[in-house]
mmCIF file of the N, C-alpha and C atoms, coordinates in Angstrom:
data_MODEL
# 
_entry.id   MODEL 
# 
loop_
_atom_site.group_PDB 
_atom_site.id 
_atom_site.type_symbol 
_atom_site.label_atom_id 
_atom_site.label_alt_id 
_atom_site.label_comp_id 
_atom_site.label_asym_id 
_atom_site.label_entity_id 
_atom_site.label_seq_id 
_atom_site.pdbx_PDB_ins_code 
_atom_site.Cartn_x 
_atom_site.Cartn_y 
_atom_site.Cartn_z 
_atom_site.occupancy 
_atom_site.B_iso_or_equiv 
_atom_site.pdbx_formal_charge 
_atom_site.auth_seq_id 
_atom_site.auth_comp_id 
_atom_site.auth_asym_id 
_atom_site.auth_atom_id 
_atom_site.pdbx_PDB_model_num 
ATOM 1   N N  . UNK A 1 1  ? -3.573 8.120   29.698 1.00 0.00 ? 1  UNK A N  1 
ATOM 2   C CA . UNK A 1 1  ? -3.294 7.465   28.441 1.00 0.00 ? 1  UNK A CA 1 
ATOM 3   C C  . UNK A 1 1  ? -2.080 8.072   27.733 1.00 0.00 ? 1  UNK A C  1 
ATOM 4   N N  . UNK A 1 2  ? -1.374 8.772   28.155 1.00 0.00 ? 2  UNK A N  1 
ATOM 5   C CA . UNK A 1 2  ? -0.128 9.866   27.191 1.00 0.00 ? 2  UNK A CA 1 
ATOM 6   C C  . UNK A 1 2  ? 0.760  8.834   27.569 1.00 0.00 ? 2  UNK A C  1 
ATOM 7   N N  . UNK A 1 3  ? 1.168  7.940   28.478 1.00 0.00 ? 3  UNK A N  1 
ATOM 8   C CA . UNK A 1 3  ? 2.494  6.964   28.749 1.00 0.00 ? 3  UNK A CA 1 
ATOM 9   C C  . UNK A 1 3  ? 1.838  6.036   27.293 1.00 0.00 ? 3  UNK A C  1 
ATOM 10  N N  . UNK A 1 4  ? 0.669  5.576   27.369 1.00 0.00 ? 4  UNK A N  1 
ATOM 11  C CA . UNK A 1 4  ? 0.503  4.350   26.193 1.00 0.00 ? 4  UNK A CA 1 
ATOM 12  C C  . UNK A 1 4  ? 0.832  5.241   24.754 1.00 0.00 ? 4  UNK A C  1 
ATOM 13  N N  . UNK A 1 5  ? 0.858  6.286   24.108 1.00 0.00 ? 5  UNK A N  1 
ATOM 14  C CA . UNK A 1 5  ? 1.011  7.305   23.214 1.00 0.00 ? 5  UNK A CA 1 
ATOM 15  C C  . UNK A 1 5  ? 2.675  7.637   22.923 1.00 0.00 ? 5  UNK A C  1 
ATOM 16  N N  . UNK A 1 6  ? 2.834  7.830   24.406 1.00 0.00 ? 6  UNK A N  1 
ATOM 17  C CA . UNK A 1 6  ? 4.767  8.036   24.397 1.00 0.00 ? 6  UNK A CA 1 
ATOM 18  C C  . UNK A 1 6  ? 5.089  6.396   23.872 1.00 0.00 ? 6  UNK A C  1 
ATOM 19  N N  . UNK A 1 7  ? 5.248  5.554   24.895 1.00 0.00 ? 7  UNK A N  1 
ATOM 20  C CA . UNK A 1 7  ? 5.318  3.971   24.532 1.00 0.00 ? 7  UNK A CA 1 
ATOM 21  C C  . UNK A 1 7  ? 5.393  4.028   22.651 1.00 0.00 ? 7  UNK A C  1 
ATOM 22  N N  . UNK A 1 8  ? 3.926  3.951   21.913 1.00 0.00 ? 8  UNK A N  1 
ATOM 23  C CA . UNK A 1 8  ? 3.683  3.441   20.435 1.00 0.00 ? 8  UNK A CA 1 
ATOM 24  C C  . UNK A 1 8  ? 4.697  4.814   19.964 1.00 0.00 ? 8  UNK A C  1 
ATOM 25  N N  . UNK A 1 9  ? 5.493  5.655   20.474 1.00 0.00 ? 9  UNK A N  1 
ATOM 26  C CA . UNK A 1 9  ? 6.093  6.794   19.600 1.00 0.00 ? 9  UNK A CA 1 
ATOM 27  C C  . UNK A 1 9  ? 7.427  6.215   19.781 1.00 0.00 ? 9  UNK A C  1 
ATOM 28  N N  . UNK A 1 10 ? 7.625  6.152   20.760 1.00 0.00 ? 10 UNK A N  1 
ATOM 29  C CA . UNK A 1 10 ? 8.984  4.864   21.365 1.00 0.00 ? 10 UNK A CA 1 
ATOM 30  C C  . UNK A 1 10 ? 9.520  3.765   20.429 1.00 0.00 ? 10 UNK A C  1 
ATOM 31  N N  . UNK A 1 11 ? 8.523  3.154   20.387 1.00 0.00 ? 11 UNK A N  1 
ATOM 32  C CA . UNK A 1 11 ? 8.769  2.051   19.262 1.00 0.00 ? 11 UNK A CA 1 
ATOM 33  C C  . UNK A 1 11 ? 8.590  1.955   18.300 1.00 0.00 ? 11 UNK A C  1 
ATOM 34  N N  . UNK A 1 12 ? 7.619  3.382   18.306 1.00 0.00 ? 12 UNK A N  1 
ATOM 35  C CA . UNK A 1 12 ? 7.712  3.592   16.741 1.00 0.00 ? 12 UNK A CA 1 
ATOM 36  C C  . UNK A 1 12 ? 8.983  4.203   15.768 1.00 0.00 ? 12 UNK A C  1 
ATOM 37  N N  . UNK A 1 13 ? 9.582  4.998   16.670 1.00 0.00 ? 13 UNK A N  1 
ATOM 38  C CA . UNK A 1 13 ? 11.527 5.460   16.593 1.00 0.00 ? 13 UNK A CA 1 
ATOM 39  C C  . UNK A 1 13 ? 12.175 4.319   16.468 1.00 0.00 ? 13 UNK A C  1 
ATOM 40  N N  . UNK A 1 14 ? 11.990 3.772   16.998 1.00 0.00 ? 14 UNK A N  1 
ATOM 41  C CA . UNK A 1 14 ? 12.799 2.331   17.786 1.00 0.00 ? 14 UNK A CA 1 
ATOM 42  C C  . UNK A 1 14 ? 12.859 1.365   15.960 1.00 0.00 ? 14 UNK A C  1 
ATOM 43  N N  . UNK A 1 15 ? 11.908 1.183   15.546 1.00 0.00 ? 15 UNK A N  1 
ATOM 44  C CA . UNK A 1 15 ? 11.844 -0.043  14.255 1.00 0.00 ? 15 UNK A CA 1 
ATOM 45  C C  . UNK A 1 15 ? 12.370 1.088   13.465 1.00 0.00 ? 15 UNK A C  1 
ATOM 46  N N  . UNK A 1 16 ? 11.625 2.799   12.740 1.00 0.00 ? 16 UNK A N  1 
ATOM 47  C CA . UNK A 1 16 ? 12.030 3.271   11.998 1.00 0.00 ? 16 UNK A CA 1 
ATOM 48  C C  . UNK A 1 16 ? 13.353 3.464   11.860 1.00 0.00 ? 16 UNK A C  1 
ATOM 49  N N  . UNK A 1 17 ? 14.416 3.578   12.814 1.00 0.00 ? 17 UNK A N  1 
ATOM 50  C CA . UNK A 1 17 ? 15.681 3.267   12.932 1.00 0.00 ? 17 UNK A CA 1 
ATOM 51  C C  . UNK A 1 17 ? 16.281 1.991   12.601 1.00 0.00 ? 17 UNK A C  1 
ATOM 52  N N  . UNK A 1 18 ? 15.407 1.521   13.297 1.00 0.00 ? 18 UNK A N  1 
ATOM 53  C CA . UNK A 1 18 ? 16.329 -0.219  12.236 1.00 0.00 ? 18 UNK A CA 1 
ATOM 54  C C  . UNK A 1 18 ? 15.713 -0.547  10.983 1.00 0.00 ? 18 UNK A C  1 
ATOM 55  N N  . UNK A 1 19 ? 14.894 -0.095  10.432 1.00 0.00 ? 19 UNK A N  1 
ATOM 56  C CA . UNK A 1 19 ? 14.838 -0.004  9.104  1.00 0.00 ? 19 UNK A CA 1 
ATOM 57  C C  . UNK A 1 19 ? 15.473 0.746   8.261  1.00 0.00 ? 19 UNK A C  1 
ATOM 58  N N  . UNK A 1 20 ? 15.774 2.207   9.032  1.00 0.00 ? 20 UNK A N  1 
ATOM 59  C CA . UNK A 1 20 ? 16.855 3.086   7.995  1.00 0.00 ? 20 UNK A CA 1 
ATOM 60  C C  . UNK A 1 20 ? 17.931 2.263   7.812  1.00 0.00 ? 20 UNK A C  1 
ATOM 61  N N  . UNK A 1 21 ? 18.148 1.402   9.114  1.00 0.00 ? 21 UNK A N  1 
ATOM 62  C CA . UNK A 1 21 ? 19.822 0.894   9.188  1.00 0.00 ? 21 UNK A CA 1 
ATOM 63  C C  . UNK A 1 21 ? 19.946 0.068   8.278  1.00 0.00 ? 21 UNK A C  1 
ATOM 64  N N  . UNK A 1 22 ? 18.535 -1.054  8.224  1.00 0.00 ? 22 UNK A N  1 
ATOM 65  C CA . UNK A 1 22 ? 19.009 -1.909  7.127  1.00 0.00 ? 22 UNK A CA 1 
ATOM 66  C C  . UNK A 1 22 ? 18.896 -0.793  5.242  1.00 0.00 ? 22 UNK A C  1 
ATOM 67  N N  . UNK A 1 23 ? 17.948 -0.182  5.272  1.00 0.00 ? 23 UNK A N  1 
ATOM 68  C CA . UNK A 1 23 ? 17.670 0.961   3.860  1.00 0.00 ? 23 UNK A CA 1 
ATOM 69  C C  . UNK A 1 23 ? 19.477 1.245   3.853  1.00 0.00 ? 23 UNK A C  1 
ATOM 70  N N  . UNK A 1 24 ? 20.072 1.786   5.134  1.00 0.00 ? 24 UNK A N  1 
ATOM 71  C CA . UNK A 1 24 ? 21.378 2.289   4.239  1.00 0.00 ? 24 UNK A CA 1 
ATOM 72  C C  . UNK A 1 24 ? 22.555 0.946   4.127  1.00 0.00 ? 24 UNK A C  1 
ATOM 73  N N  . UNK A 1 25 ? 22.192 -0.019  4.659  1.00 0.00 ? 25 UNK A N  1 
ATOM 74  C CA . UNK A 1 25 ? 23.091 -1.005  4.431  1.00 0.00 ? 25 UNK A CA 1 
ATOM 75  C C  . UNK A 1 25 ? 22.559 -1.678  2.961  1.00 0.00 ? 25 UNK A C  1 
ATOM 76  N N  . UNK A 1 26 ? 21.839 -1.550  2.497  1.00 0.00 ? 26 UNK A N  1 
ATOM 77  C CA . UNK A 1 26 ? 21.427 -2.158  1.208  1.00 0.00 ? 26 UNK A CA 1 
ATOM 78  C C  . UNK A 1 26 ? 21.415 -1.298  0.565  1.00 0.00 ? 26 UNK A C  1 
ATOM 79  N N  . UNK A 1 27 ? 21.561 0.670   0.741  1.00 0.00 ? 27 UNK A N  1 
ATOM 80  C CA . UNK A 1 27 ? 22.332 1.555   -0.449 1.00 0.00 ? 27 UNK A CA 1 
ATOM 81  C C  . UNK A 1 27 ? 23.708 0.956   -0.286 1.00 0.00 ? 27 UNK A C  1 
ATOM 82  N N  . UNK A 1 28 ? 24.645 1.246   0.650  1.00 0.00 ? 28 UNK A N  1 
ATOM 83  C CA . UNK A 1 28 ? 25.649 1.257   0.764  1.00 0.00 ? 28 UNK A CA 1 
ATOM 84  C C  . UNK A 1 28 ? 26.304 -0.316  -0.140 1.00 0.00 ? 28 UNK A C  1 
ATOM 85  N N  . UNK A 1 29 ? 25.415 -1.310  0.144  1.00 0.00 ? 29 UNK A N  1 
ATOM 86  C CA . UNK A 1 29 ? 25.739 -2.740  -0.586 1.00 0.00 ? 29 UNK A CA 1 
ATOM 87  C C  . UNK A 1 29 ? 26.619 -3.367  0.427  1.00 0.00 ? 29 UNK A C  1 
ATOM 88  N N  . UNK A 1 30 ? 26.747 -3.441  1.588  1.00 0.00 ? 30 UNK A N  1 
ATOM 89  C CA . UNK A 1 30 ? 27.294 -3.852  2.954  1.00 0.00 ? 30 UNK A CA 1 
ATOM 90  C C  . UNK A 1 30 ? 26.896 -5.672  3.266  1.00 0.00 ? 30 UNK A C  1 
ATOM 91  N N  . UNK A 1 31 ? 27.638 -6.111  2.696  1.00 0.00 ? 31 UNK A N  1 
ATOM 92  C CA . UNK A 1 31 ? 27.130 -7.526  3.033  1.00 0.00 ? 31 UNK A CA 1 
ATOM 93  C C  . UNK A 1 31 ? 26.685 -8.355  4.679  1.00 0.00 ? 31 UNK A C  1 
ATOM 94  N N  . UNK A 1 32 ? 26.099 -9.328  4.566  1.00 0.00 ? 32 UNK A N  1 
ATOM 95  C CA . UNK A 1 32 ? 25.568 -9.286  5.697  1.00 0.00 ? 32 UNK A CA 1 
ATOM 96  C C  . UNK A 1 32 ? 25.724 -11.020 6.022  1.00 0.00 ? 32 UNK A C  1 
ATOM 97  N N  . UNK A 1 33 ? 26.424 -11.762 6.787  1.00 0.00 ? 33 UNK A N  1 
ATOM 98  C CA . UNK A 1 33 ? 26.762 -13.141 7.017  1.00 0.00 ? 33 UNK A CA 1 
ATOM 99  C C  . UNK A 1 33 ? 26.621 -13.370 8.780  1.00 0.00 ? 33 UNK A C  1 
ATOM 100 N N  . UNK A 1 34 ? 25.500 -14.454 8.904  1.00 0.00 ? 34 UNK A N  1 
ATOM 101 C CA . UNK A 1 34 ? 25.308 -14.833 9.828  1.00 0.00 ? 34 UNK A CA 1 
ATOM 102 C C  . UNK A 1 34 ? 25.363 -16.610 9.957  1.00 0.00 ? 34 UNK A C  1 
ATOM 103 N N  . UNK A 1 35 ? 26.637 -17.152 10.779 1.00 0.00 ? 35 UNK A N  1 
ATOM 104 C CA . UNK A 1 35 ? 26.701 -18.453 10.558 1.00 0.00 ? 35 UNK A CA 1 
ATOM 105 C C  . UNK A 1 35 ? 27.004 -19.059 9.460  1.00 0.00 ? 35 UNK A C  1 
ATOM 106 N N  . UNK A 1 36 ? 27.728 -18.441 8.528  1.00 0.00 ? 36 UNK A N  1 
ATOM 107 C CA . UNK A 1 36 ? 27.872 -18.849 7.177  1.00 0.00 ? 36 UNK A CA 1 
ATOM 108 C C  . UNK A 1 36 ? 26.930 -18.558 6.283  1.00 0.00 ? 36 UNK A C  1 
ATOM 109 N N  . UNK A 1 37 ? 25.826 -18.372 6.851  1.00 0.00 ? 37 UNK A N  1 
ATOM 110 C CA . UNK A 1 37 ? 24.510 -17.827 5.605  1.00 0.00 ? 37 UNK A CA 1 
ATOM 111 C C  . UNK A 1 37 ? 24.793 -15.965 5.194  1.00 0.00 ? 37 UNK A C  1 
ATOM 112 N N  . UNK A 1 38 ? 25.048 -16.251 4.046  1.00 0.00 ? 38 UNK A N  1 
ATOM 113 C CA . UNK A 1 38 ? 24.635 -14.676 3.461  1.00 0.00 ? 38 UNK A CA 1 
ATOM 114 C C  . UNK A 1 38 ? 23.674 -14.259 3.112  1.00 0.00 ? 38 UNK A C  1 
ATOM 115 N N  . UNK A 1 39 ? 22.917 -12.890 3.694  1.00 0.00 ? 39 UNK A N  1 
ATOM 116 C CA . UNK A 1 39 ? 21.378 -12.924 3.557  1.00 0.00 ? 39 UNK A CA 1 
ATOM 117 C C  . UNK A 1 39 ? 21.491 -11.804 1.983  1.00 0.00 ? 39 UNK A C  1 
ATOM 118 N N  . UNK A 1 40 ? 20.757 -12.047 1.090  1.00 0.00 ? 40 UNK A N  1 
ATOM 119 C CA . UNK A 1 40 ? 20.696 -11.648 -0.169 1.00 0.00 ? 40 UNK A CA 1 
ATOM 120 C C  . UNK A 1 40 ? 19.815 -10.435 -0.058 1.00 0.00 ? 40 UNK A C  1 
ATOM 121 N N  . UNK A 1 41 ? 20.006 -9.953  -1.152 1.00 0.00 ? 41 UNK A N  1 
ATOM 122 C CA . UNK A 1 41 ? 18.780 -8.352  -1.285 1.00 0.00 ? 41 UNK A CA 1 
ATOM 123 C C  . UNK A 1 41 ? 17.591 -8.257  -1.036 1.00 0.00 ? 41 UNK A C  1 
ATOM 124 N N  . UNK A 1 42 ? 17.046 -9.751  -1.707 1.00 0.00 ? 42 UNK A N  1 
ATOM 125 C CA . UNK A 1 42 ? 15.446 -9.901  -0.985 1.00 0.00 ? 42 UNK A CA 1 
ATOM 126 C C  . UNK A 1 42 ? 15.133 -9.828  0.670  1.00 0.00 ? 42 UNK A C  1 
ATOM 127 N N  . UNK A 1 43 ? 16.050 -10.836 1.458  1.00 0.00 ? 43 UNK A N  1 
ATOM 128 C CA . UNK A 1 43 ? 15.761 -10.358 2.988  1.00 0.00 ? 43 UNK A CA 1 
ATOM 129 C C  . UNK A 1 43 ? 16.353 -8.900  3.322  1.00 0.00 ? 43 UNK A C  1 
ATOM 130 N N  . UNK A 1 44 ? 16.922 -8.355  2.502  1.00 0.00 ? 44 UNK A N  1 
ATOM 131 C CA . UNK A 1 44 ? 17.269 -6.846  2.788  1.00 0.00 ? 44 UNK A CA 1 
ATOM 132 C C  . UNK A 1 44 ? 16.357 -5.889  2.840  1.00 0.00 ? 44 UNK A C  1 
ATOM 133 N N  . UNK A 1 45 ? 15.710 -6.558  1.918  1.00 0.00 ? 45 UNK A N  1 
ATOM 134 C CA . UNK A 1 45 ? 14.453 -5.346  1.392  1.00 0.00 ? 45 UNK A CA 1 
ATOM 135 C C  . UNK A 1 45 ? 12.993 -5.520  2.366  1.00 0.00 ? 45 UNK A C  1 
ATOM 136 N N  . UNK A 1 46 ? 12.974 -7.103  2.645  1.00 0.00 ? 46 UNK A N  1 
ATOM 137 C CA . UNK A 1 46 ? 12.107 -7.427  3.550  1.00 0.00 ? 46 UNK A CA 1 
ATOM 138 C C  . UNK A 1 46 ? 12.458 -6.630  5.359  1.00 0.00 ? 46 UNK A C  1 
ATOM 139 N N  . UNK A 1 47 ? 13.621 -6.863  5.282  1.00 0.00 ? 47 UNK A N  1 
ATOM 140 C CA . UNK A 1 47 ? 13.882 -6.487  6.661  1.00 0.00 ? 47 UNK A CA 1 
ATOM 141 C C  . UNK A 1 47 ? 13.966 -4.622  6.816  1.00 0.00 ? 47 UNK A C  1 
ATOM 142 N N  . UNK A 1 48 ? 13.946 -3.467  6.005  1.00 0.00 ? 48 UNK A N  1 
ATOM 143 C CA . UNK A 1 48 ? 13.544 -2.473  5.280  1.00 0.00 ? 48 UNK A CA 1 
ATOM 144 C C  . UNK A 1 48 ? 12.144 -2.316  5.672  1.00 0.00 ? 48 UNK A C  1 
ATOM 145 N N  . UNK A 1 49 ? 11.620 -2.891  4.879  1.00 0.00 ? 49 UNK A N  1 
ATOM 146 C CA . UNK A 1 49 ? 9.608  -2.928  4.323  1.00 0.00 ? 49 UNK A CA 1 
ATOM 147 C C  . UNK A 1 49 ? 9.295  -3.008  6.305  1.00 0.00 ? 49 UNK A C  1 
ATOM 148 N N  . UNK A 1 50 ? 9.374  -4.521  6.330  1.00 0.00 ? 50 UNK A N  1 
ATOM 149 C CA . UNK A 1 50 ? 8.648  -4.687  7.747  1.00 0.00 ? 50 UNK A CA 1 
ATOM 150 C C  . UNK A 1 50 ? 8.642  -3.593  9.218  1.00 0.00 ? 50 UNK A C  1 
ATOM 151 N N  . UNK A 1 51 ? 9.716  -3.696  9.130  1.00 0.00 ? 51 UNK A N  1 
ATOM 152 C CA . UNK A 1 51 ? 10.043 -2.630  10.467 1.00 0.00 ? 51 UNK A CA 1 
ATOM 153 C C  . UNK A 1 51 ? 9.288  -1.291  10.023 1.00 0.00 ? 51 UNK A C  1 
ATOM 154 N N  . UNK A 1 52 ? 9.573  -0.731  9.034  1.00 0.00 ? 52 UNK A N  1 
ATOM 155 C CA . UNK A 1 52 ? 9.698  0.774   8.478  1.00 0.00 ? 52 UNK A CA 1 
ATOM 156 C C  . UNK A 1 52 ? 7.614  0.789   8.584  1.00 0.00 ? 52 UNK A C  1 
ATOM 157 N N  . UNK A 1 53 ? 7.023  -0.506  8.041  1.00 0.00 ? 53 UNK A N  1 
ATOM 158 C CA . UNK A 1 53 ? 5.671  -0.953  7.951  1.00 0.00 ? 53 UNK A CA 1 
ATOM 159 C C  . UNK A 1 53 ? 5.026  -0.534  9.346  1.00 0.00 ? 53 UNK A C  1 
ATOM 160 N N  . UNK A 1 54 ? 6.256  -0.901  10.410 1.00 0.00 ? 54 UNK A N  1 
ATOM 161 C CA . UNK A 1 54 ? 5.339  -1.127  11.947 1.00 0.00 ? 54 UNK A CA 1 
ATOM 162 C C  . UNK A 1 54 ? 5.465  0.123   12.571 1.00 0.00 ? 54 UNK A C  1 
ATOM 163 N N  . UNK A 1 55 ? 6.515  0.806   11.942 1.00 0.00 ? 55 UNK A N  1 
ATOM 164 C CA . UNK A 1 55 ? 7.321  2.721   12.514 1.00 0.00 ? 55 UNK A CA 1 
ATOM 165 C C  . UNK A 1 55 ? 6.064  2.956   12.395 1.00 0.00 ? 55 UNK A C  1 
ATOM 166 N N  . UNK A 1 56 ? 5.320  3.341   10.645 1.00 0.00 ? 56 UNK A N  1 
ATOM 167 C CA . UNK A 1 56 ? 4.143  3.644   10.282 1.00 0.00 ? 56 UNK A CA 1 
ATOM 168 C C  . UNK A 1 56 ? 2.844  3.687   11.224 1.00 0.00 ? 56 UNK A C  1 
ATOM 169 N N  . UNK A 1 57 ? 2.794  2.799   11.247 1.00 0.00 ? 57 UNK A N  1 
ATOM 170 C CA . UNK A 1 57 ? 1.711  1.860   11.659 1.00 0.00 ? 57 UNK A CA 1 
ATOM 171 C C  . UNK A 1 57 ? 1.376  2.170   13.407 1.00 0.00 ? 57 UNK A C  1 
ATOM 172 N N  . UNK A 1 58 ? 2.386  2.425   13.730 1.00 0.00 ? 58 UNK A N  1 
ATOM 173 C CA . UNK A 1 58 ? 2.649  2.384   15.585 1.00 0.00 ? 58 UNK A CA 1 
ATOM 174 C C  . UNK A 1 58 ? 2.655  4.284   15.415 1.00 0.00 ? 58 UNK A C  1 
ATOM 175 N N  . UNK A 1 59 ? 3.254  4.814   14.803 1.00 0.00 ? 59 UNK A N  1 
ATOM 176 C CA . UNK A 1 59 ? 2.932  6.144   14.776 1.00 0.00 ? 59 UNK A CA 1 
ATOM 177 C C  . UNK A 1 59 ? 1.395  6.489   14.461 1.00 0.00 ? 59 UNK A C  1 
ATOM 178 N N  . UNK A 1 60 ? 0.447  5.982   13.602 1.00 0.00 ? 60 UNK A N  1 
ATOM 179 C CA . UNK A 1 60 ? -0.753 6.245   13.164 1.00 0.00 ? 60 UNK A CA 1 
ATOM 180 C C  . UNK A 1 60 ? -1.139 6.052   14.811 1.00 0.00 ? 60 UNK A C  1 
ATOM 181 N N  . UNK A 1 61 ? -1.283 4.879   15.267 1.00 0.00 ? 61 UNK A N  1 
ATOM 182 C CA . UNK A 1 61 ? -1.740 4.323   16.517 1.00 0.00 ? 61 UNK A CA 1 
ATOM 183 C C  . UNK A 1 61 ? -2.039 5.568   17.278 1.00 0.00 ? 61 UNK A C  1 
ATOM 184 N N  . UNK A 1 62 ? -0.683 6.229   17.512 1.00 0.00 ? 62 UNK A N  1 
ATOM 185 C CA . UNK A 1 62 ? -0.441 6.875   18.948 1.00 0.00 ? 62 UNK A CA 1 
ATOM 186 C C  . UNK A 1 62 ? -0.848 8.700   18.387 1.00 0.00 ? 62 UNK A C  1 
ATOM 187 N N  . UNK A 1 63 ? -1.436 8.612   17.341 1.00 0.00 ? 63 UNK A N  1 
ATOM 188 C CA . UNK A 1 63 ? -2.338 9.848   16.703 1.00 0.00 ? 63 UNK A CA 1 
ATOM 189 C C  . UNK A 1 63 ? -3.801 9.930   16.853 1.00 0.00 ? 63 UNK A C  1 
ATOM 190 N N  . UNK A 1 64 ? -3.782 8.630   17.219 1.00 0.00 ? 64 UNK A N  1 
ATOM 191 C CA . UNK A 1 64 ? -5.930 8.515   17.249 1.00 0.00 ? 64 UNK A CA 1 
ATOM 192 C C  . UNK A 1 64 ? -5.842 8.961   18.327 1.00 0.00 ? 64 UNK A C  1 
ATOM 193 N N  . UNK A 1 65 ? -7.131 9.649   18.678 1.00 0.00 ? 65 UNK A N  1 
ATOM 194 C CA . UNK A 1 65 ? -8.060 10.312  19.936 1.00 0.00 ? 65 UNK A CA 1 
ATOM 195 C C  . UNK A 1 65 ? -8.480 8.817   20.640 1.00 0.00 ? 65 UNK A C  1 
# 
């Protein structure tokens, strides 16, 4: 069971990193345009929350006995 433990620590790095990325692109105030759509502070903060939610969440996982 330590590969399924490494794995949820894996991805648990894996989102907490793209959540810092978006956390410092929304200190920094780094605008963000995809296809002509500019995504505003609210999906900034959402895209922040969620990932950073699952880092959490996938780290607790791979702590249980």
């Amino acid at each position: 069971m330590q590969s399924q433990k490494a794995g949820l620590r894996v991805a648990g790095v894996v989102f907490g990193l793209v959540g810092l990325a978006h956390l410092l692109r929304l200190i920094a105030g780094i605008p963000m345009t995809i296809g002509g759509f500019a995504f505003s502070t609210p999906f900034t903060v959402a895209a922040f929350l969620v990932p950073g939610c699952l880092s959490i969440w996938l780290w607790m996982l791979s702590l249980k006995k």
